[in-house]
C-alpha positions as CSV (number, residue, x, y, z in Angstrom):
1,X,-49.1,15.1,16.0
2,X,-47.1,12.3,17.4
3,X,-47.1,8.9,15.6
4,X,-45.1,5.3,16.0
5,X,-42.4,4.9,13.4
6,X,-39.7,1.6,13.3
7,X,-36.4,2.7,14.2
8,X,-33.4,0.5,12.6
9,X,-31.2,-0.1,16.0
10,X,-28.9,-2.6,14.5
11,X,-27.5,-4.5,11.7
12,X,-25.4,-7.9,10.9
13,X,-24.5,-9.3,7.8
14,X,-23.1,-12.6,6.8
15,X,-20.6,-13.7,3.3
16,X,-19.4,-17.0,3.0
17,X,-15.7,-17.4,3.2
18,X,-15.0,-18.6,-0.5
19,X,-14.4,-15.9,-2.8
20,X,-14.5,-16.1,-6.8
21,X,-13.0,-13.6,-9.0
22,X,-13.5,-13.5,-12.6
23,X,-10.4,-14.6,-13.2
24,X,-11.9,-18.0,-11.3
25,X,-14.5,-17.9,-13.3
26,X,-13.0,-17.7,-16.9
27,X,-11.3,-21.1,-15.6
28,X,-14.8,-22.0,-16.2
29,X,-16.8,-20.8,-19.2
30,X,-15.9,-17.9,-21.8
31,X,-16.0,-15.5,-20.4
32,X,-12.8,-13.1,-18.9
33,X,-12.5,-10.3,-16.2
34,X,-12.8,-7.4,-18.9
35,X,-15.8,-8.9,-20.4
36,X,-17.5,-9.5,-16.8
37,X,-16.2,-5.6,-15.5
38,X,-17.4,-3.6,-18.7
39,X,-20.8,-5.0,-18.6
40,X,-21.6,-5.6,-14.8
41,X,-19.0,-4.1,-12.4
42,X,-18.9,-7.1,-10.9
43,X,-14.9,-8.4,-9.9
44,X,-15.6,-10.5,-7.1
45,X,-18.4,-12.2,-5.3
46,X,-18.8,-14.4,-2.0
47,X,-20.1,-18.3,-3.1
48,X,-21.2,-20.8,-0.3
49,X,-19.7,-24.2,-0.6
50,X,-21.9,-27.3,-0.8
51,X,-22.6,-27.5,2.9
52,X,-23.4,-24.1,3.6
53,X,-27.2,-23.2,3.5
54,X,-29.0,-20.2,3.4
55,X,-30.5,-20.5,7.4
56,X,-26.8,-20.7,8.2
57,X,-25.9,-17.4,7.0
58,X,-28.9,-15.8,7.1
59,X,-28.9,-17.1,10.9
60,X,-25.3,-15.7,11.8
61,X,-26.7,-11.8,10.2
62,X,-29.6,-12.1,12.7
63,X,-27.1,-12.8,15.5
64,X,-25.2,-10.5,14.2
65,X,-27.5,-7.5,14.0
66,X,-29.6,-8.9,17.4
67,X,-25.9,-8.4,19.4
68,X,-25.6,-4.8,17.7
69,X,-29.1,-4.2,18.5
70,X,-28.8,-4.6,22.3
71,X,-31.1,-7.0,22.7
72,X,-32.1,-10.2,23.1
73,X,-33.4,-12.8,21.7
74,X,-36.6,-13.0,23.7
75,X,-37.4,-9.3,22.6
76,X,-38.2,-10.2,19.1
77,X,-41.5,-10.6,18.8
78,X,-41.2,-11.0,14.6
79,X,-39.5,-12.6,12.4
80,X,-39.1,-12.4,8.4
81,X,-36.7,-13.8,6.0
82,X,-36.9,-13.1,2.7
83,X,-35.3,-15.6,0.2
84,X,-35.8,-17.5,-2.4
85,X,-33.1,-20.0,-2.0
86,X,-34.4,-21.5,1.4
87,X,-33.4,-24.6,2.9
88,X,-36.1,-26.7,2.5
89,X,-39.7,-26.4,1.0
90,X,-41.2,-26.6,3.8
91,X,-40.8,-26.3,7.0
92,X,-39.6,-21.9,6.4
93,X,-36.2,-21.2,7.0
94,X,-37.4,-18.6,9.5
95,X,-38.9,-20.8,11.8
96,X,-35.3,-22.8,11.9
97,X,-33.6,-19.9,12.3
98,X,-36.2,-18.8,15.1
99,X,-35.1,-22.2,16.9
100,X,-31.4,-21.8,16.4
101,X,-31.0,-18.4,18.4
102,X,-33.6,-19.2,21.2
103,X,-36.7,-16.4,19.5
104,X,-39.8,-17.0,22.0
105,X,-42.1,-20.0,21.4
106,X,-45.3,-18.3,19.5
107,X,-44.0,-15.0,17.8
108,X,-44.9,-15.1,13.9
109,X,-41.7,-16.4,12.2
110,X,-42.0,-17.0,8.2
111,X,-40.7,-16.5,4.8
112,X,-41.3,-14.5,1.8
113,X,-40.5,-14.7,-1.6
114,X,-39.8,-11.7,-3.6
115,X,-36.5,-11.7,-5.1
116,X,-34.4,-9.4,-5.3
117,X,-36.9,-7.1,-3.3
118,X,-37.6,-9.7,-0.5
119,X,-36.0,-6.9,1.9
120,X,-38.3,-4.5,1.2
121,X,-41.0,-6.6,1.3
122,X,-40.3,-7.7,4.9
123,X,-39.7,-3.9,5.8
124,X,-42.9,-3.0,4.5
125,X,-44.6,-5.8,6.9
126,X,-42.7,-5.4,9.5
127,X,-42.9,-1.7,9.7
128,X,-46.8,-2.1,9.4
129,X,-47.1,-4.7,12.5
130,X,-44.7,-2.1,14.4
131,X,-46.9,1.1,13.6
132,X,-50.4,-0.8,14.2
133,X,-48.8,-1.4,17.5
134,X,-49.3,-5.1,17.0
135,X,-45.3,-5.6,18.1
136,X,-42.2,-3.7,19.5
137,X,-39.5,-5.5,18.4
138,X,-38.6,-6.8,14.8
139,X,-36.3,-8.8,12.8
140,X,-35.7,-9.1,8.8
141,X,-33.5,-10.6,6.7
142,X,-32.5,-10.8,3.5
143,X,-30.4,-14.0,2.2
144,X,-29.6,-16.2,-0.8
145,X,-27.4,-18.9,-1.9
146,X,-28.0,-18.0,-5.1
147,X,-25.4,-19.9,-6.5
148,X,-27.1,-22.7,-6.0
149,X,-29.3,-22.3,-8.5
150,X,-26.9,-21.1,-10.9
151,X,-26.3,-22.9,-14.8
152,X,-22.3,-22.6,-13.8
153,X,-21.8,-23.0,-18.0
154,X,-24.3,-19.9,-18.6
155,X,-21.9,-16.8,-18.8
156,X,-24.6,-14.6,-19.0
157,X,-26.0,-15.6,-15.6
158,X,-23.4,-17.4,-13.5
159,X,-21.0,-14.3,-13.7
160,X,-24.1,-11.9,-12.1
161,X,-24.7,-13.4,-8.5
162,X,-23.1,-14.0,-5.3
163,X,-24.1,-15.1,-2.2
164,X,-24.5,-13.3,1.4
165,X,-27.1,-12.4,4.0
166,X,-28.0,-9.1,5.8
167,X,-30.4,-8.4,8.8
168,X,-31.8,-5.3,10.6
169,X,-33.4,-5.1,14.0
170,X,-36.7,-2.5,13.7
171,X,-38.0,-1.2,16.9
172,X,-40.9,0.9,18.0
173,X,-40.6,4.7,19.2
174,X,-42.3,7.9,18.7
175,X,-41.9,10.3,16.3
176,X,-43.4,13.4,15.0
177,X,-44.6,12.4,12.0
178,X,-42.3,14.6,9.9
179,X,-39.1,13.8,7.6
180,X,-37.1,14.9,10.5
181,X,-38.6,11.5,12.5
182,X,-35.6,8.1,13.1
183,X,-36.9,5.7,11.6
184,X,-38.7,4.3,8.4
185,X,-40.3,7.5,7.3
186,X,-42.2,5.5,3.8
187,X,-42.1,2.5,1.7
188,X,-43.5,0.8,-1.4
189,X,-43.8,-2.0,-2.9
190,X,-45.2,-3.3,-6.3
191,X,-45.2,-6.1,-9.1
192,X,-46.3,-6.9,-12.3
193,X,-46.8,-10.8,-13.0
194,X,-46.8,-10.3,-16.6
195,X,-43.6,-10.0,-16.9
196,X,-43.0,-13.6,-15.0
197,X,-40.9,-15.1,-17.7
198,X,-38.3,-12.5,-18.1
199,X,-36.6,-13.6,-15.1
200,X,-37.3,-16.8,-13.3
201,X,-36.2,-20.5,-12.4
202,X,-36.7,-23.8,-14.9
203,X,-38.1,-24.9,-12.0
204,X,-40.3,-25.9,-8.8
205,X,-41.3,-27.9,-6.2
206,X,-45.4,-28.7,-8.4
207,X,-43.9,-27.9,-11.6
208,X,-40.7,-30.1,-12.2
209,X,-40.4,-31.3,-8.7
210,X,-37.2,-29.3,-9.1
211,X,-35.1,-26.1,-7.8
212,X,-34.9,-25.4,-11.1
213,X,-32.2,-22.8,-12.5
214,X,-32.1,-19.3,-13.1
215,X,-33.1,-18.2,-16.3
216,X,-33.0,-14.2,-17.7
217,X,-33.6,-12.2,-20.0
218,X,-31.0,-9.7,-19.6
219,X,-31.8,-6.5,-21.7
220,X,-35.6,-6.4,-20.7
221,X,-34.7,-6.6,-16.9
222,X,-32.2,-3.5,-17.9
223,X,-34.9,-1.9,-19.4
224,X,-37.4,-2.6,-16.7
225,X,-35.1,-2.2,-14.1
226,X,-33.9,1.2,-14.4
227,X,-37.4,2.5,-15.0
228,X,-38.7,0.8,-11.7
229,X,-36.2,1.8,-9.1
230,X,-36.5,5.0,-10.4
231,X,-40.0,5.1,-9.9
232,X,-40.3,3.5,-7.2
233,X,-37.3,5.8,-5.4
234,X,-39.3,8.9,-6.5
235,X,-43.0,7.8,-4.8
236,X,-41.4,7.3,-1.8
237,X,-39.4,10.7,-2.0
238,X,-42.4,12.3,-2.8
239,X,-44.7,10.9,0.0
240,X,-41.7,11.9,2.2
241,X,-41.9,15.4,1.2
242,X,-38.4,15.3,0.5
243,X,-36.0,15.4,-2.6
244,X,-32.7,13.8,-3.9
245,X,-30.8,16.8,-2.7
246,X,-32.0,16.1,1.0
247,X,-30.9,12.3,1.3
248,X,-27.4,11.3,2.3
249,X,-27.0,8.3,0.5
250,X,-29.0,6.3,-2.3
251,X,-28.7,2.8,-1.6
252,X,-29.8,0.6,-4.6
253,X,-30.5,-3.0,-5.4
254,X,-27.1,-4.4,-6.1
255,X,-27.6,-6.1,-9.4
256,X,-25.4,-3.8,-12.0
257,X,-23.3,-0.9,-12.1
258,X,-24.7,0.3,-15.2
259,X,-28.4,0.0,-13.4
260,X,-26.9,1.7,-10.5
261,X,-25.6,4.3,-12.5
262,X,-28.3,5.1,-15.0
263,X,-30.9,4.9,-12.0
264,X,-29.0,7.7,-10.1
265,X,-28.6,9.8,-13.3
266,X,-32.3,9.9,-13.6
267,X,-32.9,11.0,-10.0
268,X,-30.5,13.7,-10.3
269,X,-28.0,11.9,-7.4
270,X,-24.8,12.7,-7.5
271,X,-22.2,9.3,-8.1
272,X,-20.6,10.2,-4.3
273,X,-23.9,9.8,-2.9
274,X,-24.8,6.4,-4.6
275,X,-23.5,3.5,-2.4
276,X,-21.7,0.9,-4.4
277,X,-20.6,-2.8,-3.9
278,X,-21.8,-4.8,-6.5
279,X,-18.2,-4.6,-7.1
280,X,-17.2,-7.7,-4.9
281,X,-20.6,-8.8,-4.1
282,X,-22.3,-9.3,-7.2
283,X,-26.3,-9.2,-6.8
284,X,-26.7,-11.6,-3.9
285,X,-30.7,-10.7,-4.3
286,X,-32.8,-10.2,-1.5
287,X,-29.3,-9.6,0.8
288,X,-28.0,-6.9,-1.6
289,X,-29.4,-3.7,0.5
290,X,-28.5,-4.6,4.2
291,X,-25.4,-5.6,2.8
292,X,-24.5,-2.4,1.4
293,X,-25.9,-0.2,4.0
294,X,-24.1,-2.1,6.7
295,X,-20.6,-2.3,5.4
296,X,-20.6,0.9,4.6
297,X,-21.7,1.5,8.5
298,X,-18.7,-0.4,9.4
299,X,-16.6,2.1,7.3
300,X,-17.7,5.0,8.6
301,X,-19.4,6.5,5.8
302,X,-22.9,6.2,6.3
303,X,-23.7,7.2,9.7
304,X,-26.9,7.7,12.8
305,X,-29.1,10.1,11.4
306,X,-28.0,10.2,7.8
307,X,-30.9,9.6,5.6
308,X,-31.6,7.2,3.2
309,X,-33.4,6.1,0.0
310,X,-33.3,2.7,-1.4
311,X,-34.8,0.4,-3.9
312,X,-34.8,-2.6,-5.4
313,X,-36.3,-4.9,-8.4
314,X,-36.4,-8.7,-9.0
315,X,-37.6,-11.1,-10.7
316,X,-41.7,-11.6,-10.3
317,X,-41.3,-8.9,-11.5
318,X,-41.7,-7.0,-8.2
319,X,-39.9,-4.1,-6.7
320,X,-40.2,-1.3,-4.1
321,X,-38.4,1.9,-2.5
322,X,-37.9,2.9,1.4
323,X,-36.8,6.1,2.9
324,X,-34.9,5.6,6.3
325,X,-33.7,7.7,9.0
326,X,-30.9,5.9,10.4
């Protein structure tokens, strides 16, 4: 029985130029490079500089991804972005990134706010619109300026995130409805609001009439963490009829290597198949998973048809899983 899954056709990313090291940063709190390494992985991550804004970045990856893609920008007939650093309250950064690149007059074109899962999120919608048969053609995006909302005197925050954007062009075809389908073969997404204060911002626009900064509680989102994007990469592994011996590659929410690590021991995937760059990104949030998957694209080593799982928790809390075809 045939059925209309969302093939991925391209990909483009975005980092800001200015890089800080943890050298950099022990210029400017306690901290040092050993202390930041052992604990997060982290050695390097992208920062924007004051005039750089999330629609800028998140606008080049769309251009970026739209040019790999084939297309143009008249074919997109949706538009998500998923960050919670946008440019302004309101208007959505979407619809002045839909301006920017010339995107038709009348398609949908918002935001959505879901941490470090916003990606997923805006798969899971998108992929829904495509298989309803509502559109053909979709873009999503994933991008922060996270620094921006950084306590830069916290050490146990301002060492954690980086900034970046990543976007994917989804596309209608037909497939067979089997694991063997291109495309997005299942995703999921959850939350659970009780757990709003572990992670969150001081702030808001009704609240404090502030940004606000980031605020964590760092062992209960460990604890929380791995158990989420473990469960949430074995649902969609297990609606796929498919197990961790089958994938290629296990993509995971950038955040923390010891995350990343303990989440693939529990799945049984081995450390070669666990892609890896929190290293010099640090957990740029809703940007970390196209990221990933599309540098390591660029390298080489994930490739067309290799088959992936990913997943990915944030603050709200809410998280989710995918399984992709490439």
């Amino acid at each position: 029985m045939t059925c209309i899954r969302s093939e991925i056709i391209g990909f483009g990313h975005c980092l800001p130029p200015k890089v800080l090291t943890n050298d950099d940063l022990a210029n400017m709190v306690d901290t040092n490079d050993e202390w930041i390494r052992t604990r997060t992985g982290i050695q390097s991550r992208h920062i924007a500089d004051k005039d750089l804004t999330t629609s800028m970045i998140a606008g080049d990856a769309v251009a970026e991804a739209i040019k790999n893609a084939g297309i143009s920008p008249e074919d997109v007939d949706l538009f998500i972005l998923a960050s919670v650093t946008p440019d302004n309250t309101t208007p959505s950064s979407a619809t002045k990134i839909a301006g920017r690149l010339g995107f038709r007059a009348g398609i949908p074109a918002f935001d959505i706010s879901a941490a470090c899962a916003g990606f997923i999120y805006a798969l899971m919608l998108a992929d829904n619109m495509i298989r309803l048969g509502q559109i053909k053609t979709a873009v999503i995006a994933g991008a922060e300026c996270v620094s921006k909302i950084i306590d830069w005197t916290d050490r146990n925050t301002c060492v954690l995130f980086g900034d970046g954007a990543g976007a994917a062009v989804l596309r209608a075809r037909e497939g067979k409805g089997t694991s063997e389908d291109t495309g997005v073969l299942d995703v999921c997404i959850h939350s659970d609001g009780s757990l709003f204060d572990v992670l969150k911002t001081n702030g808001g626009v009704s609240s404090t009439q502030t940004a606000g900064i980031v605020e964590m509680n760092g062992k209960e989102v460990f604890k929380h963490a791995v158990v989420r994007l473990s469960e949430a990469a074995e649902q969609v592994m297990k609606e796929t009829g498919i197990s961790s011996e089958d994938i290629d590659w296990f993509v995971p929410h950038q955040a923390n290597i010891r995350i990343i690590e303990s989440v693939g021991e529990r799945l049984n995937i081995p450390q070669e198949k666990v892609i890896v760059t929190v290293d010099h990104h640090g957990n740029t949030s809703a940007a970390s998973i196209p990221l990933a998957i599309y540098e390591n694209m660029l390298s080489g080593r994930i490739k067309k048809g290799d088959l992936l799982v990913f997943c990915a928790m944030g603050a709200g809390f809410t998280w989710g899983g995918a399984v992709v075809r490439l």
